[in-house]
C-alpha positions in Angstrom: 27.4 -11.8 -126.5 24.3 -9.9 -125.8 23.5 -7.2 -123.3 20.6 -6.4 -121.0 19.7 -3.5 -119.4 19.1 -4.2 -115.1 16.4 -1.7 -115.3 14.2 -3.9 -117.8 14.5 -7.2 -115.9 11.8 -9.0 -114.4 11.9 -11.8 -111.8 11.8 -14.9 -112.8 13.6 -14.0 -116.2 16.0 -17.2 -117.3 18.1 -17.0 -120.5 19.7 -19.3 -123.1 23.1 -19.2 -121.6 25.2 -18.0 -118.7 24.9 -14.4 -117.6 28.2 -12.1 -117.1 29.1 -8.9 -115.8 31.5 -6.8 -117.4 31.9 -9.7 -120.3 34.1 -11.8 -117.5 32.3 -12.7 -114.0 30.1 -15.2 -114.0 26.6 -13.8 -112.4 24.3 -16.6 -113.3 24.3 -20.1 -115.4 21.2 -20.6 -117.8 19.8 -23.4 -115.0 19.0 -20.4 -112.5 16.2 -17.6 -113.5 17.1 -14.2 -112.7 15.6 -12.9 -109.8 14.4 -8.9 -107.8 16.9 -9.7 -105.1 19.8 -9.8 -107.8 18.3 -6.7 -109.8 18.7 -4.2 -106.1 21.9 -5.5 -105.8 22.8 -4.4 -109.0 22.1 -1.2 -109.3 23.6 -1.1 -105.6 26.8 -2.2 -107.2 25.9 0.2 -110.1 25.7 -2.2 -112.6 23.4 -0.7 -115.3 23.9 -4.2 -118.1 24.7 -7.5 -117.9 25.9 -9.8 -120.8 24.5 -13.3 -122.1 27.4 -15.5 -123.5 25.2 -16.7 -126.1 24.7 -15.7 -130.1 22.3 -12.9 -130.5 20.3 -15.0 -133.8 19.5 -17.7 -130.6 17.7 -15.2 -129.0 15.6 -14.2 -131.8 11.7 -15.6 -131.8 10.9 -18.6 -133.7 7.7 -19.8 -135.4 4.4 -19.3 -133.4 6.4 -18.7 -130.7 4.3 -18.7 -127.5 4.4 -15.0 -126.5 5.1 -13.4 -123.0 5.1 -10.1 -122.4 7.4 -8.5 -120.0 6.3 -5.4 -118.0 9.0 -2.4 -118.2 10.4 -1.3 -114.9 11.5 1.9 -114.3 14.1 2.3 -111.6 14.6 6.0 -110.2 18.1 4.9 -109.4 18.4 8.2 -107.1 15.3 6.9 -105.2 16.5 3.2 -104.7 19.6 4.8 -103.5 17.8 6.8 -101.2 15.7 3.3 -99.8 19.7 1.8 -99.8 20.3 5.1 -97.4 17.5 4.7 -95.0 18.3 0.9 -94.3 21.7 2.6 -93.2 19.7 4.5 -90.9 17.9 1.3 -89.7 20.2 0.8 -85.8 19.2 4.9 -85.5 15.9 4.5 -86.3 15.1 1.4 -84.0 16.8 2.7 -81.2 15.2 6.5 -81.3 11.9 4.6 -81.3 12.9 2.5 -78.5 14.4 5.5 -76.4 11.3 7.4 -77.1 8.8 4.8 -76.3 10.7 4.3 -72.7 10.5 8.0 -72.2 6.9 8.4 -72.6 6.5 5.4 -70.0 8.6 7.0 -67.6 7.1 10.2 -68.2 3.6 8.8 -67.4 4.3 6.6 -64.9 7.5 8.3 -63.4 7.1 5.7 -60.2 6.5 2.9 -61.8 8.9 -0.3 -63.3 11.3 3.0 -63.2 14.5 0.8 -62.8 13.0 -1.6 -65.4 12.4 0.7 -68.0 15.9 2.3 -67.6 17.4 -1.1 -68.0 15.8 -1.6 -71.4 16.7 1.9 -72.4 20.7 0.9 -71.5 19.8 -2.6 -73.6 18.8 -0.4 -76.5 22.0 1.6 -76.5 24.0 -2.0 -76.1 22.2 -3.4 -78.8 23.3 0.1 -80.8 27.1 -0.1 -80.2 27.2 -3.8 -81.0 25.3 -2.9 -84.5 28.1 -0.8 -85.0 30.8 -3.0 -84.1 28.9 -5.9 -86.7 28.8 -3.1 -89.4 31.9 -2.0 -89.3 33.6 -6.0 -89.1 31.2 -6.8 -92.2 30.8 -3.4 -94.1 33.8 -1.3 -93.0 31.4 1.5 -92.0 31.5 4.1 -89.7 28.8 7.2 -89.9 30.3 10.2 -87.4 26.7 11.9 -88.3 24.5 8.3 -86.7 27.0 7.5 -83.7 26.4 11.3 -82.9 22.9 11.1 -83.0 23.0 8.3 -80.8 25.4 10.1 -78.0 22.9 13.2 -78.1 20.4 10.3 -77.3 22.4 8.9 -74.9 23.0 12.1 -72.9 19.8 12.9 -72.7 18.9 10.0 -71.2 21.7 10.0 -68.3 20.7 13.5 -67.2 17.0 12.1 -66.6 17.6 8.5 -65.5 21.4 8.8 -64.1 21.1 7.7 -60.7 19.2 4.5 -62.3 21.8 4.1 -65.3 24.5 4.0 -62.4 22.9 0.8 -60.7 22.7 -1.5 -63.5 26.1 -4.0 -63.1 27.3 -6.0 -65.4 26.8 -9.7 -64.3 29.2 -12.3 -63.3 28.5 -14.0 -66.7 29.5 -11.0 -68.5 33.1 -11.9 -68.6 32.3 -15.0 -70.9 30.3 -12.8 -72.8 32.4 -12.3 -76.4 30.6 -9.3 -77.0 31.9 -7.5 -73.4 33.8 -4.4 -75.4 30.7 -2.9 -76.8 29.4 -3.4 -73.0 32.8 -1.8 -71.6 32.2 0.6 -74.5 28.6 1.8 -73.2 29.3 1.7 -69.2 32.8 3.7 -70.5 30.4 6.4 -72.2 28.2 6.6 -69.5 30.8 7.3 -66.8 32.5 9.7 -69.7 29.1 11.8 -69.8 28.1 11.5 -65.9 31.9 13.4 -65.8 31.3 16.0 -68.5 27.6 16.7 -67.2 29.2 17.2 -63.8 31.9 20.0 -64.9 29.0 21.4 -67.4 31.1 20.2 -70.6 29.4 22.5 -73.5 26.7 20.0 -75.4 28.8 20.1 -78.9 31.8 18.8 -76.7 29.4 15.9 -75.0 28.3 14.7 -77.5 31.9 14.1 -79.3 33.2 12.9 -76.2 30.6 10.7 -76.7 31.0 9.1 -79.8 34.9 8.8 -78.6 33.5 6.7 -75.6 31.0 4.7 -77.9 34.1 3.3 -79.9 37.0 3.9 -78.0 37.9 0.3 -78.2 36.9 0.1 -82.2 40.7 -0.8 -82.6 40.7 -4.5 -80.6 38.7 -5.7 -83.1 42.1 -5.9 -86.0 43.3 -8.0 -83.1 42.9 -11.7 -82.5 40.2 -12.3 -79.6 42.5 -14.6 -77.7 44.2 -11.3 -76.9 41.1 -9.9 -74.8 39.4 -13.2 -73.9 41.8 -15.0 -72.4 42.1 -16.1 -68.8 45.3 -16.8 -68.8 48.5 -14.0 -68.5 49.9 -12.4 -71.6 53.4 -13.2 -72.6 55.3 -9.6 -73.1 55.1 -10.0 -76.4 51.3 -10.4 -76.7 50.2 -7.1 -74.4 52.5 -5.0 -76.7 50.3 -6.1 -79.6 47.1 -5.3 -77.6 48.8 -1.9 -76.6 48.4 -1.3 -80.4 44.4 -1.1 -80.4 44.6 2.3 -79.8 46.8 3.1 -82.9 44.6 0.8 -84.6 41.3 2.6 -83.8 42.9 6.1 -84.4 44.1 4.6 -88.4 40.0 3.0 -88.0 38.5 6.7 -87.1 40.7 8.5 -89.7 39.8 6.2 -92.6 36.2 7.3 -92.0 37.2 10.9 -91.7 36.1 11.0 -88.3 36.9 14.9 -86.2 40.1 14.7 -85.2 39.1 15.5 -81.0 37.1 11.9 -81.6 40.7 9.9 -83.4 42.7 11.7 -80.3 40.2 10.9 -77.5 40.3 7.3 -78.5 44.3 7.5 -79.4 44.3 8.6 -75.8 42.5 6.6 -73.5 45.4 5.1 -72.1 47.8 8.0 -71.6 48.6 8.3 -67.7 49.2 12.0 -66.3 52.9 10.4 -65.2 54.1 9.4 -68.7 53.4 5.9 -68.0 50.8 5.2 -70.1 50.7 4.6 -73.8 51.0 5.1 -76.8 53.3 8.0 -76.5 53.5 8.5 -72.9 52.3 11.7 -72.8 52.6 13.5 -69.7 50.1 15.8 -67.8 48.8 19.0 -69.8 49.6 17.2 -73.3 46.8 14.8 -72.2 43.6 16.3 -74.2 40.3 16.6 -71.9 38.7 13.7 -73.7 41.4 11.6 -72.9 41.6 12.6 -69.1 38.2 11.6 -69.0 38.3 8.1 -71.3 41.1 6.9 -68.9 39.2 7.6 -65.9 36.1 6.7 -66.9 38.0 3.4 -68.3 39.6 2.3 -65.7 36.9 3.1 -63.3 34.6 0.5 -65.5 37.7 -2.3 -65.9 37.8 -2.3 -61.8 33.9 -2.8 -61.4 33.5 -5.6 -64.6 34.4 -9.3 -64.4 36.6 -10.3 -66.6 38.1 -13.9 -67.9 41.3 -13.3 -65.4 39.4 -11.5 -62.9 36.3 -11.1 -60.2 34.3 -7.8 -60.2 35.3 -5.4 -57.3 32.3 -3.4 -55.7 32.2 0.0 -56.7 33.4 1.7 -53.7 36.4 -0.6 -54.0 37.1 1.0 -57.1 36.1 4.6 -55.8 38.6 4.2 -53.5 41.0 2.7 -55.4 40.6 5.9 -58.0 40.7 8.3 -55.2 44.2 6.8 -53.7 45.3 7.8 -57.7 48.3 5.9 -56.8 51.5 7.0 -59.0 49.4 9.6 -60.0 48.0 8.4 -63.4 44.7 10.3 -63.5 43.5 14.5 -63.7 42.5 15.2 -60.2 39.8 17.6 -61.4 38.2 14.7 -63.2 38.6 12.3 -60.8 36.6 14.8 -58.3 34.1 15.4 -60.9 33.6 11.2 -60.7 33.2 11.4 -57.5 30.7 13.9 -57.2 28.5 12.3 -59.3 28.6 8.7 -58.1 29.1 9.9 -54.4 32.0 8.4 -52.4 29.7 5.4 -52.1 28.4 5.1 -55.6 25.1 5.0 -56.2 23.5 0.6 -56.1 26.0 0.1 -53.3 24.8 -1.4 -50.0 25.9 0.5 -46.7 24.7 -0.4 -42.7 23.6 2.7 -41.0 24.6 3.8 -37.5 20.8 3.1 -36.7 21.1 -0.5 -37.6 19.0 -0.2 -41.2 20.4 -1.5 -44.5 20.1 1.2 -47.5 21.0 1.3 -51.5 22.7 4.3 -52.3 20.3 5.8 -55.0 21.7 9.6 -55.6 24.5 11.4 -54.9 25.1 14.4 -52.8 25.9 17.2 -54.6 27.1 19.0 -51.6 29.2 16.6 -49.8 30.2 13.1 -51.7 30.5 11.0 -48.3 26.6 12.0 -47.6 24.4 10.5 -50.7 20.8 9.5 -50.0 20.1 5.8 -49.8 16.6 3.8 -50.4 16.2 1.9 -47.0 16.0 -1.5 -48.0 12.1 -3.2 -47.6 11.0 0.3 -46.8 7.9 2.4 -48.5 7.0 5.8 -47.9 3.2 7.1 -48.1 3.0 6.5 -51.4 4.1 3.2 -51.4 7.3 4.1 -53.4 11.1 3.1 -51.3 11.5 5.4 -48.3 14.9 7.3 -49.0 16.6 9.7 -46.2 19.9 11.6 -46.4 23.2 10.2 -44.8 24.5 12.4 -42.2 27.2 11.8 -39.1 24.6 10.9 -36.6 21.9 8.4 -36.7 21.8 7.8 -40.7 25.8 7.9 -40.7 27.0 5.0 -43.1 28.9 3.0 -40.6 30.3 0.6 -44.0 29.9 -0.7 -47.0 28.6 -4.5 -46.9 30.7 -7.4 -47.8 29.6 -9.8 -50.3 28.1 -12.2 -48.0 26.5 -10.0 -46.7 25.3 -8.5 -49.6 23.9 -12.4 -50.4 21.6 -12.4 -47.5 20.2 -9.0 -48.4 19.5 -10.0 -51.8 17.5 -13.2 -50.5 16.0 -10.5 -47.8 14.5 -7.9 -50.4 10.8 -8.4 -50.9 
């Protein structure tokens, strides 16, 4: 038996017999030459020899041999690590650039392809969350320091593009899509952070209720897909093993030493403020403020999303339905600070005016929820941009919200 040291192999190297690690494992047999791909791997896996099952007199030169020379490689095994480190860094990387690059267009062309550059921004940040979903299925990794980077991202871009942020819908195909949590998980944070922005939530505290948001549903991925895909109703037996995702993602957050606001945030998200939610039924004021929020911002998302055993209902269904707070499951101060920010009739809704003109709400009214302004639909200003007024209780009083039929013909209508 013969050993090699990983830091003097070349590619291309073969040997007289099979290759071993640790005198057991078989690495490679003498048919296959060794190769650069193998060698990083290695000394990833901080294996600093290998072993050849083979006498040590075979490898010895014979007559005239014909001789090759092998260059010496020097591995700073610090440095590699370091390269090993910045691939980690690869999903944060990509989607700073991304996020930075869509700032600067909206920056210099704040009028223009606005709602189309937004939409690629939120694409970025669903791309993000499903990178680290896949990392964490295939590496078991979470980085507390990356997903945080990636919330302060995130809230960045809500304050400057919010009203925007709030019009983009999932689609009815959505509820097909296998990948729908990290989707839920995104539109979750974003409703999480239009709440926290709106009761001025310190930035340290943002940003952890962000990374809470960002993975609140890490947990339903130790469960079987069935469970959450299904269109069909759950037996007893099989929604009190999905009620176990949130234990599950509180055991996922602790093994990666995560804060423990984040692991309660996420243990919390279903907790009702009359003791019927779970896992412990807490009740009222034993409710931390990140779980307030997760519920609310939660079930606000489920209502609006199609799902396998459901349809989508509009957004001021679900307003409403949030409002009502029926049995009392939610913090009235944040469901007023929801509110607020996406205006009695959230913002992308369609409402008929008392003039007879169809608008989009596009912001909320700080002042008074059931006035937002609305873009009037096939309508520019001077500038060419969509001509916007402000809802009041005369002529620009919203008279309803339109149905989906009606909603149909508009859709057909808009130039």
């Amino acid at each position: 038996m013969t050993s090699f040291k990983v830091a003097e192999l070349t590619d291309g190297r073969r040997f007289p017999g099979n290759v071993v690690l640790d005198k057991h494992f078989v690495l490679l047999d003498s048919n296959i030459s060794f190769s650069n791909t193998l060698k990083k791997h290695l000394v990833e896996w901080n294996f600093k020899e290998i072993f050849c099952d083979v006498d040590p007199e075979r490898l010895k030169p014979k007559a005239a041999p014909v001789v090759q020379k092998f260059e010496t490689v020097d591995i700073d095994l610090d440095e590699l690590n370091n390269q090993y480190s910045e691939k980690e860094k690869t999903a944060n990387q990509i989607l700073k650039e991304a996020i930075e690059k869509i700032n600067l267009n909206i920056k210099n062309f704040p009028d223009k392809n606005r709602m189309e550059n937004v939409t690629s921004g939120y694409n970025e940040f669903l791309n993000y969350i499903q990178e680290v979903f896949t990392r964490y299925v295939t590496h078991k990794e979470l980085q507390i320091g990356s997903i945080s980077e990636a919330a302060t991202l995130l809230i960045d871009f809500i304050k400057d593009n919010k009203k925007y942020l709030l019009k983009i819908q999932p689609s009815a195909e959505h509820k097909l899509d296998k990948n729908f949590l990290t989707s839920h998980c995104l539109r979750v944070a974003i409703y999480s952070l239009v709440i926290a922005i709106q009761i001025k939530m310190p930035h340290e505290k943002m940003v952890e209720l962000g990374v809470a948001a960002m993975i609140h549903e890490i947990g339903q991925i130790k469960l079987p897909p069935q469970l959450y895909l299904t269109d069909k109703p759950l037996s007893a037996q099989a929604r009190n093993l999905l009620a176990t995702h949130t234990v599950l993602g509180y055991k996922i957050l602790e093994e990666a030493g995560f804060p423990l606001p984040i692991k309660v945030g996420v243990f919390e998200h279903h907790e009702r403020e009359n003791g019927q939610g779970y896992p412990r039924h807490l009740i009222g004021a034993k409710i931390t403020a990140y779980g307030k929020i997760l519920a609310v911002a939660c079930s606000y998302e489920a209502i609006t999303s199609p799902r396998t055993y459901k349809e989508a209902r509009s957004l001021y269904e679900a307003t409403i339905e949030m409002l009502t707070n029926k049995n009392k499951m939610y913090d009235d101060i944040v469901l007023r600070a929801l509110v607020q920010a996406v205006s009695l009739f959230p913002i992308g809704t369609y409402v008929y005016l008392a003039n007879g003109k169809i608008g989009q709400v596009s912001e909320s009214n700080p002042a008074d929820p059931r006035l937002p302004i609305v873009e009037l639909v096939n309508e520019k200003n001077e500038l060419g941009n969509p001509k916007t007024v402000m809802t009041d209780n005369e002529k620009n009083k919203i008279v309803r919200v339109l149905n989906k039929e009606e909603l149909k013909g508009v859709m057909a209508y808009i130039k």
